[in-house]
C-alpha positions in Angstrom: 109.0 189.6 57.1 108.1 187.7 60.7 104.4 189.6 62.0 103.4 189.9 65.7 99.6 191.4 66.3 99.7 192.0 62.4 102.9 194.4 62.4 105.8 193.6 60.7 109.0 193.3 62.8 111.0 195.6 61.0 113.4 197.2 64.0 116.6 195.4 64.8 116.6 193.9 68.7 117.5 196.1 71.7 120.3 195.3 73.8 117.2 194.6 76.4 115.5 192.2 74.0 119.0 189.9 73.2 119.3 189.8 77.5 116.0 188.5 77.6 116.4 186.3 75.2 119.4 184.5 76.9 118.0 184.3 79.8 115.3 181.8 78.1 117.7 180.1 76.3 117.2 181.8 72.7 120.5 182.0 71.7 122.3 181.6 68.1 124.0 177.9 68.8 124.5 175.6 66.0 124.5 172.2 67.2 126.5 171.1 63.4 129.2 173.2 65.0 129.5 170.6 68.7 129.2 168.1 66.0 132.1 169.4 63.5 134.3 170.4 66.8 133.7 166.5 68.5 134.6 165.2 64.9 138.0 167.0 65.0 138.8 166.3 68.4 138.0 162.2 67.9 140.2 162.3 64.8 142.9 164.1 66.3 142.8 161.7 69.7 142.4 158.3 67.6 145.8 159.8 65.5 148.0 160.8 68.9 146.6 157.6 70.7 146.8 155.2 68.1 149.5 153.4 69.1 148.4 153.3 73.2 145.2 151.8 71.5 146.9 149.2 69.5 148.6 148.1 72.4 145.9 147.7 74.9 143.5 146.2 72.0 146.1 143.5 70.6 146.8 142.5 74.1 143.7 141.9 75.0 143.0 139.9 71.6 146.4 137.9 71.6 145.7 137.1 75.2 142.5 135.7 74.3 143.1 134.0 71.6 145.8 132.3 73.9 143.6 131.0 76.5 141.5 129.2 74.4 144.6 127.1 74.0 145.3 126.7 77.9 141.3 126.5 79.2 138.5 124.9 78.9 135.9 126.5 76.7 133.4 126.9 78.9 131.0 129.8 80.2 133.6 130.4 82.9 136.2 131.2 80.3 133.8 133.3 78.0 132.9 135.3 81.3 136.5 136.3 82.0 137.0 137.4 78.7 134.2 139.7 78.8 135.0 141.3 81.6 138.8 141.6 80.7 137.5 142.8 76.9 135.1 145.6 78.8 137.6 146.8 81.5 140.3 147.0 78.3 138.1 149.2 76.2 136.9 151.4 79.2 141.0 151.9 79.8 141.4 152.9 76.1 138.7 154.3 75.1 138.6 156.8 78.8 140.9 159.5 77.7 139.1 160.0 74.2 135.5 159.9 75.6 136.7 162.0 78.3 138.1 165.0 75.8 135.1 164.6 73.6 133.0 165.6 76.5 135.5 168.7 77.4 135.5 169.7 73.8 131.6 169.8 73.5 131.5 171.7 76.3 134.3 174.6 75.4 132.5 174.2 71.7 129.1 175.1 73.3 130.3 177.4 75.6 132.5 178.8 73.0 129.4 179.7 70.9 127.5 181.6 73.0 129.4 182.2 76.3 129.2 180.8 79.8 125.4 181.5 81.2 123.4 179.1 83.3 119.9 179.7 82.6 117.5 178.8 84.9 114.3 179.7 82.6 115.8 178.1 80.0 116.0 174.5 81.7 112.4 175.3 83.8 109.5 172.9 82.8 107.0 173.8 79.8 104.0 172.0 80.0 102.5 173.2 77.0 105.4 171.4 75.3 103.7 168.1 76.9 100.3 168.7 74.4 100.3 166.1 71.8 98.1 167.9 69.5 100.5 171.1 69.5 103.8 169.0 69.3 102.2 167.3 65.6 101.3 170.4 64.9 105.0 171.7 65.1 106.0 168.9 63.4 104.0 168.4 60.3 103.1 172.3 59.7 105.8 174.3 60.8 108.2 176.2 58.4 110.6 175.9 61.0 110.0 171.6 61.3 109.7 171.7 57.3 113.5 173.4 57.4 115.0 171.3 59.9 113.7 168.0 58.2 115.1 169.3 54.7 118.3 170.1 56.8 118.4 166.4 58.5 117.9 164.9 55.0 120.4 167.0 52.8 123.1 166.4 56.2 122.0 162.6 55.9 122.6 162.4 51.8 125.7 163.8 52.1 127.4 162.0 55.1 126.0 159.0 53.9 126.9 159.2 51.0 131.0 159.9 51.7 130.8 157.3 54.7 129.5 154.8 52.2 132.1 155.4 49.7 134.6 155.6 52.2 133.8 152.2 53.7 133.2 150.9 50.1 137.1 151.4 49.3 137.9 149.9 52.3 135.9 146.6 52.6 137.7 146.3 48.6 141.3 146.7 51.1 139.9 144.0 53.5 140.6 141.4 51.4 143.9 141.0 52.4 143.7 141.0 55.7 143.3 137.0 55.9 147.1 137.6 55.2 147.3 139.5 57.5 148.5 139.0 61.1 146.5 140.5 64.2 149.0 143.7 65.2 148.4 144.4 61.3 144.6 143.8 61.3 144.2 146.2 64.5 146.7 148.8 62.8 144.8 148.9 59.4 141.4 148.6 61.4 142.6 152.0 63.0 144.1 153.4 60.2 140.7 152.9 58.8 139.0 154.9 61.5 141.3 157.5 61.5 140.6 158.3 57.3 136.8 157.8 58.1 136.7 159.9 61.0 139.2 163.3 59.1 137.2 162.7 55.8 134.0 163.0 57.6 135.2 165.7 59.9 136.3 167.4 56.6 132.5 167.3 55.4 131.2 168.3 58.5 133.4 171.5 58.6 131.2 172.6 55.6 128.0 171.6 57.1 128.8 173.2 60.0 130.1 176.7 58.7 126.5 177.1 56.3 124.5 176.2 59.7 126.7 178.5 61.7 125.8 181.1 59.5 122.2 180.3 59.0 121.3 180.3 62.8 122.9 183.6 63.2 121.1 185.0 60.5 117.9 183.1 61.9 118.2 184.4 65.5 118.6 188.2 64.2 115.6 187.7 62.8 113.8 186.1 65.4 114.6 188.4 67.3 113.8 191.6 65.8 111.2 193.9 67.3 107.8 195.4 65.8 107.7 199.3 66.1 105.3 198.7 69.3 107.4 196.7 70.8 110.1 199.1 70.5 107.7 201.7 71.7 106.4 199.6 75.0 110.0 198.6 75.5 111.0 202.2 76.0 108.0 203.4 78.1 109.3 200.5 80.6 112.6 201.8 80.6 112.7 205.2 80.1 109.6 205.4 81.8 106.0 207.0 79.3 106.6 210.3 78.3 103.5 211.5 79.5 104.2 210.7 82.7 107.7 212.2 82.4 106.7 215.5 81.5 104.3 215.9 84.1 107.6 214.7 86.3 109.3 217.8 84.9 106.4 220.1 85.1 106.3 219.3 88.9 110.1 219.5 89.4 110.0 222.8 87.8 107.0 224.1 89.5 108.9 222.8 92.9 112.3 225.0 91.9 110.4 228.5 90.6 108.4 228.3 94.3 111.8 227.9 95.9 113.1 230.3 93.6 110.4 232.9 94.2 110.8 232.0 98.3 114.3 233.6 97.7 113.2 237.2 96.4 112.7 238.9 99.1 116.3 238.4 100.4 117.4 240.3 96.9 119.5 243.2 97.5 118.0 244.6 93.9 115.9 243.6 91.1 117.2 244.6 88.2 114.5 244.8 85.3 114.2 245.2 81.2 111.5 246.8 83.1 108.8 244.6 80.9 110.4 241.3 79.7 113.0 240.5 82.2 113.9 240.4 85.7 116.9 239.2 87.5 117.2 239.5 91.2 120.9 240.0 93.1 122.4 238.9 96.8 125.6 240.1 97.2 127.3 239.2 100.8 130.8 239.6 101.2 131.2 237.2 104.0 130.2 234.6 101.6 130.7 235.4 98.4 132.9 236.6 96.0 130.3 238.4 93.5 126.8 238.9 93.9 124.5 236.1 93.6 121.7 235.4 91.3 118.6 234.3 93.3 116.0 234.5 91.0 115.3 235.4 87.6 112.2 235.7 84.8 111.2 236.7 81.7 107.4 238.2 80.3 104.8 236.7 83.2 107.3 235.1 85.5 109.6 238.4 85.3 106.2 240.0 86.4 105.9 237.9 89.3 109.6 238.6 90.4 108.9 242.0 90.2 105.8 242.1 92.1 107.3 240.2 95.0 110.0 242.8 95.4 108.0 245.3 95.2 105.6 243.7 98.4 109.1 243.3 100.0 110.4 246.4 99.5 113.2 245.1 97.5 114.7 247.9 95.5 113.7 247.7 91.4 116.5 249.4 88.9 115.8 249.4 85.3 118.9 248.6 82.8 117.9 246.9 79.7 121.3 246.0 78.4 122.4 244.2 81.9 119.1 242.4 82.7 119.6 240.9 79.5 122.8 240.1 79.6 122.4 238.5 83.1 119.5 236.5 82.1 121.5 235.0 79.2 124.7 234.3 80.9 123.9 233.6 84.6 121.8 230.7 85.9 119.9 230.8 89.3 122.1 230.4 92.0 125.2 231.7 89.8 127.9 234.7 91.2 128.0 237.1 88.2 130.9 236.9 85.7 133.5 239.4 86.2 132.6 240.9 82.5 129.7 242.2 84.1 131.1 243.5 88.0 131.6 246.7 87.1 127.8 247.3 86.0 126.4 245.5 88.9 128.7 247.4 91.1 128.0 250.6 89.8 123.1 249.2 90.4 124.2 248.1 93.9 126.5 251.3 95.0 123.4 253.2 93.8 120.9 251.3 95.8 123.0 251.1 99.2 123.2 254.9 99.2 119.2 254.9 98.7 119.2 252.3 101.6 121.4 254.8 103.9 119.4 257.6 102.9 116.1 256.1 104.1 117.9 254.8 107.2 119.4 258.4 108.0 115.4 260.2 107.4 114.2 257.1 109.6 116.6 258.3 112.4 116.0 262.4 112.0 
């Protein structure tokens, strides 16, 4: 297992890590697979242009051949058949070279997706150090792999190309029997079973290297548990900071909440645990409305404020406890519980009529 600082990078990458990795370039390509894809496409172009080939190529030789009959051999004469042999293989040979280039770029594309990547192509000049690039080559596991790659690739390309080409300098033999639209046809012909043969082997190259760099890159890419940890302090933010955030925010809401007792109607208490205090105005609401509520020191607190308010306290253990469990600040009360409430608020307007009746006497 891969180490970074001396951990072991045992957690599979984020979703953040595998961004930031594309957007340097550190993707899962697999160049065998451009190579296997151009292979297929050059076969498959020599076979459905093979005869528009022919035709431009045994032109251009049977008109040569010709003119040495009419002209002079001279440097003139070689000179025009250059440049008529170079405009005649640039004619042919355009629409193939042409595809190949369309097909390694869908192959590439294909691979990892369209993303232009300006890190990826900005300058490195440590890359520029001799000293480091030696090092790369000659002690790197990664160089060591890609050599062993390079060789076992080499071996076994070679070695089909060569026994490819083997059977068919044993056919070329008979081409001095041959005349030139048959030489051109069997020197395609030849192309064409090099080219799918090879293609053929590269297929099988290409599939183990696809699967290796995948595998590869997963790993590359995996994170230590630090990492992990750092990666989520930067986007979740630290948690120490966060829960002194929340601590704040809910400092911030009981002051507001508290601000709000003394425009209770009533307070109704556990009397010692809880403390829920009511707003009920019928030109705005529906039910009475929680404004506050507490339990053990914060029900305290409630309860004091009232009381330095004159904000009527009514003791009913069954209701405070039922509207601290079901009601949240700035709730109107269910309708299970309008009845009860109804019955604490009737109760405390008559005490509020009262006092208003003895403050007129």
């Amino acid at each position: 297992m891969a180490e970074v600082d001396g951990q072991e990078k045992t957690e599979q990458a984020s979703g953040k890590r595998l961004t930031e990795g594309r957007e340097k370039g550190q993707v899962a390509k697999s160049i065998e697979i451009n190579s296997f894809v151009i292979f297929s496409a050059g076969m498959l172009m020599i076979f459905f242009t093979q005869h528009y080939m022919s035709k431009h190529i045994t032109d251009l030789a049977t008109n040569s051949f010709n003119s040495f009959d009419i002209h002079n051999i001279n440097q003139d004469t070689f000179t025009i058949i250059i440049r008529r042999t170079i405009l005649t293989f640039l004619i042919t040979l355009a629409p193939i070279l042409g595809a190949l280039f369309v097909v390694a770029l869908v192959a590439g594309i294909g691979q990892v997706g369209f993303h232009f990547s300006v890190k990826a192509l900005a300058p490195k000049f440590g890359k520029f150090n001799p000293i480091t690039g030696i090092k790369k080559l000659l002690i790197s596991p990664r160089s060591l792999i890609e050599v062993a790659k390079s060789l076992i690739k080499l071996a076994l390309i070679g070695g089909l190309t060569y026994s490819i080409i083997s059977e068919f300098v044993l056919k070329s033999e008979t081409l001095v029997e041959m005349s030139i639209p048959q030489i051109l046809t069997f020197m395609v012909d030849s192309a064409y079973t090099l080219i799918w043969k090879l293609a053929l082997a590269y297929f099988l190259i290409a599939s183990a290297d696809f699967v290796y760099q995948k595998v590869k890159h997963k790993k590359e890419m995996m994170m230590t548990k630090q990492e992990v940890k750092e990666e989520n302090k930067q986007t979740e933010g630290d948690p120490q900071i966060k829960a002194r955030i929340r601590k704040v925010q809910f400092q911030a809401a009981k002051n507001r909440m508290m601000q709000k007792v003394p425009k209770a109607d009533v307070v109704i208490t556990n009397p010692t645990h809880y403390a829920i205090a009511l707003k009920y105005d019928m030109s705005k609401n529906i039910a009475p409305k929680v404004l506050a509520k507490g339990v053990d020191e914060l029900a305290q607190r409630i309860k004091q404020i009232a009381l330095e308010n004159n904000v009527p306290l009514h003791e009913d253990r069954e209701l405070a406890r039922a509207l601290y469990r079901i009601c949240d600040v700035g709730d109107e009360i269910p309708s299970t519980l309008f009845k009860a409430v109804a019955q604490v608020l009737a109760y405390v307007y008559q005490l509020k009529n009262k006092k208003k009746r003895k403050l007129i006497v």
